[in-house]
C-alpha positions in Angstrom: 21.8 1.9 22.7 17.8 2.2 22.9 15.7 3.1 20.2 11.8 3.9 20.1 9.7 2.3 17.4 6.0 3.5 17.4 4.1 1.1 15.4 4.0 -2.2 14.3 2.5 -1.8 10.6 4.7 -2.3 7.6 7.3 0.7 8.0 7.4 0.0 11.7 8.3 -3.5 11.5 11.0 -2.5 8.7 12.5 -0.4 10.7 12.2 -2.5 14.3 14.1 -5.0 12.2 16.7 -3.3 10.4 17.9 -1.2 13.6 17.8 -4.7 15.7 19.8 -6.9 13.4 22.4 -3.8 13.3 22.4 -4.5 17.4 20.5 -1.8 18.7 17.4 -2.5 21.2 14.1 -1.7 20.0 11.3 -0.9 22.1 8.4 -1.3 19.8 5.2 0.5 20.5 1.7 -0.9 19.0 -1.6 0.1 20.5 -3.8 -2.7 18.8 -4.4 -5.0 21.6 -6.1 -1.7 23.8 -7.5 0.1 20.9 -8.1 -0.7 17.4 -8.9 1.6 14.6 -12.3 1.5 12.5 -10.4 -0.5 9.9 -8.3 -3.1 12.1 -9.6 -6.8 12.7 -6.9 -8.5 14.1 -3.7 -8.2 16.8 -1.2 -9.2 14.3 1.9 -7.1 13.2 2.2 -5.5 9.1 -2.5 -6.1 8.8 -2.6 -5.4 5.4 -5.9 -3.9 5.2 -6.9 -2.6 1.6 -5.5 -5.1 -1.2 -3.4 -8.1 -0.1 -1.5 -8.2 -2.8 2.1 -5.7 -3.3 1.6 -5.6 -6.9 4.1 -6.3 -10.0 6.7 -8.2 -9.8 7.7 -6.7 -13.2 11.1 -5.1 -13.4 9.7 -2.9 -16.5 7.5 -0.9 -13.8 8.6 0.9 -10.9 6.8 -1.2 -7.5 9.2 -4.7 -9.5 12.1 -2.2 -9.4 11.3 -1.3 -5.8 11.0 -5.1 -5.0 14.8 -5.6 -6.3 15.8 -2.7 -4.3 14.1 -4.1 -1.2 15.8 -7.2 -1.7 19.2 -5.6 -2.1 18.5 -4.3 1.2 17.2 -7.2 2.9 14.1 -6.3 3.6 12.1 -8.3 6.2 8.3 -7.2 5.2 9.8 -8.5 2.0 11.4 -11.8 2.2 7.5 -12.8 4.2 6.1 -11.7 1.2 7.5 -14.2 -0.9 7.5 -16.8 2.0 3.8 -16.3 2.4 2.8 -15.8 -1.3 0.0 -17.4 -3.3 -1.2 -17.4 -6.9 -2.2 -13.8 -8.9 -0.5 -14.0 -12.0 2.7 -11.1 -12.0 1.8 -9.9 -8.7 3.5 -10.4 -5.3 0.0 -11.5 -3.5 -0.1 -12.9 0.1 -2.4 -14.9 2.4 -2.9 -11.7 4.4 -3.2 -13.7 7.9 0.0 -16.0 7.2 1.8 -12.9 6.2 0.7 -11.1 9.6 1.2 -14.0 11.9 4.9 -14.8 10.5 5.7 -10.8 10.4 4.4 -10.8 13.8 6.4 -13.9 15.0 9.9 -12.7 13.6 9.5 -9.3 15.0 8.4 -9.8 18.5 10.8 -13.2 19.1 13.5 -11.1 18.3 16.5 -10.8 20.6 17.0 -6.9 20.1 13.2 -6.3 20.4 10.7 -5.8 22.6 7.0 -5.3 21.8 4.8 -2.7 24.4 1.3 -2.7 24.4 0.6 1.1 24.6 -0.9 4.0 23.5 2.5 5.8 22.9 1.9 9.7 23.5 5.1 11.3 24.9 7.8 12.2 22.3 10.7 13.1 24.4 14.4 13.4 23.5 15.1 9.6 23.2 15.5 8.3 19.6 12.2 7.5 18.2 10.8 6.9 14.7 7.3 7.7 14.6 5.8 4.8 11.9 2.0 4.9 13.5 0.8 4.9 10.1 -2.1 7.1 8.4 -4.8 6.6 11.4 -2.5 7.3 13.9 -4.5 7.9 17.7 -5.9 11.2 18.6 -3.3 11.0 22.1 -0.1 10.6 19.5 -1.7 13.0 16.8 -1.7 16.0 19.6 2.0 14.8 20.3 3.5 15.1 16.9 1.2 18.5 16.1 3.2 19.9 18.6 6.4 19.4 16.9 5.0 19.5 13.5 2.4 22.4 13.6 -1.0 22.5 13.2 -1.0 22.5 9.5 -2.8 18.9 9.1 -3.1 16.8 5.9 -4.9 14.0 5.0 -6.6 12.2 2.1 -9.5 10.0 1.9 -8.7 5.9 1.1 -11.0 3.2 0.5 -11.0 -0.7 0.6 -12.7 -3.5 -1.6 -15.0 -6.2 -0.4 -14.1 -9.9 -0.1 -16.2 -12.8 -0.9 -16.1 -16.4 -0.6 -15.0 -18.3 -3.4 -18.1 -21.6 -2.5 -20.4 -18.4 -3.1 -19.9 -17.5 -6.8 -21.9 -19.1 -10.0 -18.7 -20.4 -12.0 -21.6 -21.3 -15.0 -21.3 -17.6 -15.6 -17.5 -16.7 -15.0 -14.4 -17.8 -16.5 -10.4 -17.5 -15.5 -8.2 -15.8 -16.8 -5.3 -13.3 -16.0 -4.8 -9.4 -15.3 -3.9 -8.2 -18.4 -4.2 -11.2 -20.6 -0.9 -11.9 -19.3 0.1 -14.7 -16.4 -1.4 -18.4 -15.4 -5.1 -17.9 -15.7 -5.3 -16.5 -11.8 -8.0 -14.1 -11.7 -11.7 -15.2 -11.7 -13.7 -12.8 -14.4 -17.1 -11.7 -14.8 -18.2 -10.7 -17.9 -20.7 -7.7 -18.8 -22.0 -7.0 -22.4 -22.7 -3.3 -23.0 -26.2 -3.6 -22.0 -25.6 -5.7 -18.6 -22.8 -2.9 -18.1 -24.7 0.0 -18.7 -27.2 -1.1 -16.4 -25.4 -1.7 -13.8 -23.7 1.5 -14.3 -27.1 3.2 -13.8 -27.4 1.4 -10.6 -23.8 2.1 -9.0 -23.9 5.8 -9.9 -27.6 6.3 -7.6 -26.4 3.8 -4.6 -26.1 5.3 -1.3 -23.0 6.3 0.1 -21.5 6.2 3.6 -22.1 10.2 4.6 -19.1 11.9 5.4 -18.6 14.6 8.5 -18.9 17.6 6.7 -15.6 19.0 7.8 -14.1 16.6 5.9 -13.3 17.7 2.4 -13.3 14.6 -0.3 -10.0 14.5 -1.2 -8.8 10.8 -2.6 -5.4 9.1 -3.4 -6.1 8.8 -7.3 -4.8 5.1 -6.3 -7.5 4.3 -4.3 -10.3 6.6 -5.6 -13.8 4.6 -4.5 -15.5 2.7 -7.5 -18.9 4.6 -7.5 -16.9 7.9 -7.6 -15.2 6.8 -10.7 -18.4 5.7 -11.9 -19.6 9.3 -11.5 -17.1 10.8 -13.5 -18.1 8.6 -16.7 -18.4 5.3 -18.0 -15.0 5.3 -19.7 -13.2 5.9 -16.0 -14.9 2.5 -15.4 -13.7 0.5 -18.4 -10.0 1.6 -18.8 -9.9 0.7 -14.9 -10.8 -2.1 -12.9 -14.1 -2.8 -15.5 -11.6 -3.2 -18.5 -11.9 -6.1 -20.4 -7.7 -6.2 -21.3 -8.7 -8.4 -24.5 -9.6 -11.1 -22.2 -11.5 -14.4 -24.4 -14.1 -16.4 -22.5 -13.7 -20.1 -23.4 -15.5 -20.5 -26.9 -15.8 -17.2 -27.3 -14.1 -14.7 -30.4 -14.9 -11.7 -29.3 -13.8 -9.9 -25.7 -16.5 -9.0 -23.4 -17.9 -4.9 -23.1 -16.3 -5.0 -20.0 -14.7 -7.5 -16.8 -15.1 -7.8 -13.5 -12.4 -9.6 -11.9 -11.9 -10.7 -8.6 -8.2 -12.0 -7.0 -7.8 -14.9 -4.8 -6.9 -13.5 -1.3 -6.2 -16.6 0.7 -3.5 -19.1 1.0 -6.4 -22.1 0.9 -8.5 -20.9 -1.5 -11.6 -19.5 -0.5 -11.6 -16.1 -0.8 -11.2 -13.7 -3.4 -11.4 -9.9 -3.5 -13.2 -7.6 -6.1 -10.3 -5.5 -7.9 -10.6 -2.0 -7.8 -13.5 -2.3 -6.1 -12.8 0.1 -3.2 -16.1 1.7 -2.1 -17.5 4.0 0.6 -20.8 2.6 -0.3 -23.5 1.6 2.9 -23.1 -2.1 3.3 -26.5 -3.2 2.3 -26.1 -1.3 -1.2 -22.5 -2.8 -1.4 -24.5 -6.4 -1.6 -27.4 -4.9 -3.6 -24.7 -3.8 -6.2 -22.2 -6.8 -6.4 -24.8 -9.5 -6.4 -26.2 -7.2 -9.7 -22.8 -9.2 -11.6 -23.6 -12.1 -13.3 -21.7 -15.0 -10.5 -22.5 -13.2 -8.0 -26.1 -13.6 -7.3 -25.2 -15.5 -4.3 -22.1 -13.7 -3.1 -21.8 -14.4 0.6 -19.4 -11.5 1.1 -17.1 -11.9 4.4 -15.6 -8.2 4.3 -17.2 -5.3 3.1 -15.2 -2.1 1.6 -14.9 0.8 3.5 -13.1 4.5 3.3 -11.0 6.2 6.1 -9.0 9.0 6.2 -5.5 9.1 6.0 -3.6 11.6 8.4 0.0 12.5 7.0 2.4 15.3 7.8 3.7 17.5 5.7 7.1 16.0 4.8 9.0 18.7 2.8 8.7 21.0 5.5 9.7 19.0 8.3 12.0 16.5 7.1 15.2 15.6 5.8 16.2 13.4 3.6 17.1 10.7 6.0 12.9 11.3 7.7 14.8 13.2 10.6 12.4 15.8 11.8 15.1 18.6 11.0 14.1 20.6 14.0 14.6 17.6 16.2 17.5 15.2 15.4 16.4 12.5 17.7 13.0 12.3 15.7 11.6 10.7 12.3 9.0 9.5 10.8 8.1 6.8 9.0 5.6 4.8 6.7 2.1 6.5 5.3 2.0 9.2 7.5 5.2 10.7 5.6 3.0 10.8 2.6 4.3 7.9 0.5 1.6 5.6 -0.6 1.4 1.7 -0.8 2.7 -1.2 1.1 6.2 -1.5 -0.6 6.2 2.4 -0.3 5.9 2.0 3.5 8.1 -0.4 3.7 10.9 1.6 1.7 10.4 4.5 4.2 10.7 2.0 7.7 14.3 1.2 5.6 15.3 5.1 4.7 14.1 5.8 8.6 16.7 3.0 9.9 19.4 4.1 8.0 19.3 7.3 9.2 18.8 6.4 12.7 21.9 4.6 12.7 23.8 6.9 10.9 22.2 9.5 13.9 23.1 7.3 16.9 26.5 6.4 15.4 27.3 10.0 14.8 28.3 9.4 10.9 26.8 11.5 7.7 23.7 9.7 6.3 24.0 9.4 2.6 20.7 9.6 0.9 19.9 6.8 -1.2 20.9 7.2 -4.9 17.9 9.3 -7.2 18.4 6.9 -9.7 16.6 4.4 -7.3 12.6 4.2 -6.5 13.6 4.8 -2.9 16.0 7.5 -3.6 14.0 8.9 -5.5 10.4 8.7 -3.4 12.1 9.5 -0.5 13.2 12.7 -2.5 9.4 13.7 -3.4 8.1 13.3 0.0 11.0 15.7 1.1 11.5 18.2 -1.3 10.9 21.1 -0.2 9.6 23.1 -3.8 6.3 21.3 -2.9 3.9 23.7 -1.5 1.5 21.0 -0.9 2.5 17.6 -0.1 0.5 15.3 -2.6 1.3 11.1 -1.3 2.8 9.1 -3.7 3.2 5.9 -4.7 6.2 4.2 -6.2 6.5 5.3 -10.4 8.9 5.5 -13.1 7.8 9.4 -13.6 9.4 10.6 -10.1 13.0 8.6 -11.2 15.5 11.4 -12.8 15.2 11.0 -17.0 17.6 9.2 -19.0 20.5 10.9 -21.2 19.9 8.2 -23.7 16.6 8.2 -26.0 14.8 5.3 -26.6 12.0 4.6 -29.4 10.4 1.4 -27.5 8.9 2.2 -23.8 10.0 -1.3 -22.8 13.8 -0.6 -23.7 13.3 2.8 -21.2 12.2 0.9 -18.4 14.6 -1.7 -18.7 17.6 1.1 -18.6 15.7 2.4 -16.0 15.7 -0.4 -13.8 19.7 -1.8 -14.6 20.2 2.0 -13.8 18.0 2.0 -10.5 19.9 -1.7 -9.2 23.3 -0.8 -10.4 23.5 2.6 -8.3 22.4 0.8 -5.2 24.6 -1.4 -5.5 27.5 0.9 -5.4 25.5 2.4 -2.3 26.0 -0.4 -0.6 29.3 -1.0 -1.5 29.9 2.0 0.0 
């Protein structure tokens, strides 16, 4: 049996996979090679292109929890993850090209799948899952309006700049971690209240990228550009990515006013991206700006940030829980354009999507994935149909149904929390 896979990002590759090792022939649709979006650069399957990292491996936060559960479930994007990893401290960071190329190679040397180099526009009765992700093509978007409605959504996300690691003054940086807590990863940048107040001034007057003005601003809080932070107030800045998390500078007592830090984003070691720097600034004010940070004077930046817009559907009135377009079986949808947000997120979706396939072609009763888990429970949001208006969402403990049981320290929570979230899907899957 034959099943249509439309897009090779995260979710699509997730899903490709799962529904090939089950023995099911994938045709797997990816229109890169003909026609690239504004933010692609390469051919490769699963291009991360904001961060490259998938964030906390901590099991007291939900995206650690959704790690366990993705592991549970075998997860291919996954397992390259850790294969492909490199040094930030608690998070799951990649090299983003090894990642790519070895997603790439275990996808499209599969047995059960094969990879088509097209512009995929006709959604016909065969079983497809739609995973073309947030900047899906003008062709495809007409396709799925059709079956969806005209009632487009979308938000507006950003990406930070990369520079090279040869370029920056280490006389005026020192290492440490995220949140004073790891190996020392993360280079930092520090600004006394003066320097930072300064620069502030600067940042809040740049020019910005100007956008079409049917195009209302309407950011993931995620991924909300730095100078629009910056506009909303100085504190937005330092309890963000410009908070200095107690961090000590060798020889020194007292924290800095605030931290820049920057996160290596290669497997050799010569790149490193600004964190939480995601801007929709114009590129010659993105190098005005960043070489304004002590270090950075010489930044020779290799990948500037820029903002797109995100297209997604709106979920709770079109799909199940299983992402079955409920008006056509033979139909879901998958990854970003469901409105979950984040790289595991996707991922989680391309899974929920498979399942459900199979459980579609094989004629059985999906059963959701528990609520007590991040994926139950974000596939849940994205689906539930009390939402007037679909908000995306990334994985979080807030979403997960409360506990019975109170608990004085936050830590104890979202420990019982997670031996909750693991221990119902693994009765789901003994199931």
């Amino acid at each position: 049996m034959q099943v249509n896979v439309v897009g090779a990002g995260l979710a699509g590759c997730e899903a490709a996979f799962q529904l090939a090792e089950r023995g099911f022939k994938v045709r797997l649709y990816e229109v890169k090679k003909i026609q690239k979006n504004e933010i692609q650069k390469t051919d490769l399957f699963g291009e991360l292109v904001c961060s490259n990292t998938f964030r906390s491996n901590s099991l007291k936060n939900a995206v650690g929890i959704l790690k366990a559960e993705l592991k549970l479930l075998n997860s291919v994007v996954l397992n390259v993850a850790y294969e492909t990893q490199i040094p930030s401290d608690d998070a799951l960071a990649v090299d983003r090209n090894n990642f790519s190329q070895k997603l790439t190679d275990i996808i499209s040397k599969h047995e059960n799948i094969e990879v088509i180099d097209l512009d995929f526009c006709e959604i016909d009765e065969n079983p497809t899952i739609i995973a073309s992700g947030p900047l899906t093509t003008l062709k495809l978007q007409e396709a799925i309006s059709k079956i969806t409605g005209k009632n487009k959504l979308f938000f507006l996300d950003a990406s930070a700049p990369i520079v090279t690691k040869e370029s920056i003054n280490f006389d005026e940086v020192f290492w440490a971690s995220r949140h004073n807590q790891g190996n020392g990863n993360y280079i930092c940048i520090p600004l006394d209240e003066e320097k930072f107040n300064a620069w502030h001034d600067e940042l809040i007057k740049a020019e910005v990228v100007a956008l079409p003005e049917f195009e209302k601003e309407i950011f993931f809080n995620g991924c909300q550009p730095v100078e629009i932070l910056a506009k909303k107030g100085k504190r937005n800045l330092l309890n963000g990515p410009l908070s200095a998390n107690k961090l000590l500078a060798p020889g020194q007592e007292k924290p800095p006013f605030a931290v820049v830090q920057l996160r290596q984003d290669d497997a050799i070691d010569s790149l490193y991206n600004i964190v939480g720097f995601q801007t929709n600034l114009k590129w010659p004010e993105q190098e005005r700006i960043i070489k304004l940070l002590p270090g950075l004077k010489e930044a020779q930046i290799i990948r500037y940030g820029v903002l797109h817009k995100n297209n997604y559907i709106n979920s709770p009135k079109i799909l199940n829980p299983s992402l079955q377009v409920m008006r056509k079986k033979s139909l879901f949808f998958a990854g970003q354009i469901t409105g979950v947000e984040g790289y595991l997120e996707s991922v989680a979706s391309g899974m929920v999507a498979a399942l459900g396939m199979v459980a579609f072609l094989t004629k059985q009763k999906f059963q959701p994935l528990p609520q007590e888990t991040v994926i139950g429970a974000l596939t849940n949001y994205v689906t539930n149909s009390k939402h007037k208006k679909l908000k995306p969402m990334k994985a979080n403990l807030a979403i997960l149904p409360p506990m019975e049981q109170q608990f004085s320290d936050r830590k104890l929570k979202n420990q019982a929390l997670c031996d909750r979230a693991l221990a119902s899907m693994e009765a789901y899957l003994l199931k």
